[in-house]
N, C-alpha and C positions, 0 to 999 in steps of 0.2 A: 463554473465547472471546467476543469481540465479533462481534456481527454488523450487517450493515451494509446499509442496505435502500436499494436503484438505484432511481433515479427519474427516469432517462436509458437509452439504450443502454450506458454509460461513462460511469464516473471516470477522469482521470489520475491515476495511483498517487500522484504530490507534493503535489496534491489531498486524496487520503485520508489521507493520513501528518497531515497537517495538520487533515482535520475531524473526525478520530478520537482529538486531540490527544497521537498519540505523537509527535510533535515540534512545538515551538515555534514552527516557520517554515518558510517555503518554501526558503530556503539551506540550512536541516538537514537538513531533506528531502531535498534534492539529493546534500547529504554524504553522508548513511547509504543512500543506495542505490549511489551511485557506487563507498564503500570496499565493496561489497558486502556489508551487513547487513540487505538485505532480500530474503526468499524468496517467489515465484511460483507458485502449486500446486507448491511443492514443491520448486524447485531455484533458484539464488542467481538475480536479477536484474538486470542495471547498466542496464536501462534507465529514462530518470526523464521518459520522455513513454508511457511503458506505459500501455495503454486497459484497466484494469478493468473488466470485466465481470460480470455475474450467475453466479455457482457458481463462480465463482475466489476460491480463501485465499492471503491474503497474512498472513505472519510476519514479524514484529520487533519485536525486545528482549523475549523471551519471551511477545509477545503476538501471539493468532490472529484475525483478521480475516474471516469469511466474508461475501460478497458475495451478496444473497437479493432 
């Protein structure tokens, strides 16, 4: 599990995908949330301007994210 420490109110989730380096770019980003491969505390996502906040996990490609 990665954890991932806010240092705002919010990240935008295509944001994280990106400075957590589980994808390469902000267009992969966009891809892999849209076909629905990324999960929200818990249940699938398609939004890719989602506001991440503190104590929310985000999953993908077998990797867990907690926001702290």
């Amino acid at each position: 599990m990665l954890e991932f420490t806010l240092k705002g109110e919010f990240i935008p989730l295509i944001q994280l995908l990106k400075i957590t380096d589980l994808v390469s770019s902000g267009g992969e980003a966009q891809m892999v949330v849209t076909d629905g491969l990324v999960s929200y505390n818990g249940v699938i996502d398609y939004r890719k301007r989602l506001k991440v906040k503190k104590g929310d996990v985000i999953e993908f490609n077998g990797q867990t994210i907690k926001i702290i």
